[in-house]
C-alpha positions in Angstrom: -8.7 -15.6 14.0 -10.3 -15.6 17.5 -9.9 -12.8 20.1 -9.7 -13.0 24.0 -11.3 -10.2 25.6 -9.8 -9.6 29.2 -11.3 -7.0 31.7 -8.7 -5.7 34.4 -9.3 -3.7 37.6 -7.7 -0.1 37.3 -4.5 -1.2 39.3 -3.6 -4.5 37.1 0.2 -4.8 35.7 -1.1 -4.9 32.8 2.6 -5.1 30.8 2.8 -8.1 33.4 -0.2 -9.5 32.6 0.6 -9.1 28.2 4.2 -10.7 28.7 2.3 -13.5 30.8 -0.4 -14.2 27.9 2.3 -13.9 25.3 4.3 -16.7 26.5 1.4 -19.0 26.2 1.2 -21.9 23.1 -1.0 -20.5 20.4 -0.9 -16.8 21.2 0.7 -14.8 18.1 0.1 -11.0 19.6 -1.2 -9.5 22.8 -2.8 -5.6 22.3 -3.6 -3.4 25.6 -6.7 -1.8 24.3 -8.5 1.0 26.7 -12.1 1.7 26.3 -11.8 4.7 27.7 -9.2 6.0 25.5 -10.6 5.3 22.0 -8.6 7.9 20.7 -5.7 5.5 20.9 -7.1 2.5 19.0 -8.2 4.9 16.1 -4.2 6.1 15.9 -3.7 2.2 15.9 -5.8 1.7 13.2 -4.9 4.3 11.2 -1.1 3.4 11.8 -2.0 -0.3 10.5 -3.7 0.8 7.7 -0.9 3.0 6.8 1.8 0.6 6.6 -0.9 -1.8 5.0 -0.9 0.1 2.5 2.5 0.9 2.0 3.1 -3.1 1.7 0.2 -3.2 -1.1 -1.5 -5.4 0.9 -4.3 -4.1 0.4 -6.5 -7.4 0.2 -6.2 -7.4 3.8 -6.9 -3.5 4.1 -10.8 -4.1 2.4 -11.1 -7.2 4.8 -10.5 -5.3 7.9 -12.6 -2.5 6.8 -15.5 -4.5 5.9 -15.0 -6.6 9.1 -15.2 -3.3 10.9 -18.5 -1.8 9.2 -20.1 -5.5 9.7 -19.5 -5.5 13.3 -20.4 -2.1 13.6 -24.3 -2.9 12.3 -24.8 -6.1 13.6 -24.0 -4.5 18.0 -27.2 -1.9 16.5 
């Protein structure tokens, strides 16, 4: 999977701007994530990795952990 990162100035529509990205050919999901709010994307991950678990899928649980710790050493 490849990600698109997008910076926005503070007064971008941003729900404008994800419905515009979403309706293009090849784009499965569009996430707001703000940098200044990290707070939010750990209650994202810890939401995903609760119904991850909850599925059993939990294949793609160790991936995304070990993903995580890997990018986490290799920005040092």
């Amino acid at each position: 999977m490849k990600y698109l990162k997008v910076n926005t100035e503070e007064k971008a529509d941003l729900e404008l701007l994800q419905n515009a990205i979403h309706q293009l050919k090849g784009v499965s999901s569009v996430e707001i994530i703000d940098d200044e709010n990290p707070e939010s994307e750990l209650k994202k991950a810890f939401a995903k990795t609760k119904e991850q678990l909850k599925k059993g899928d939990y294949e793609t649980l160790v991936n995304d952990i070990f993903e995580i710790i890997t990018k986490n050493n290799t920005k040092k």
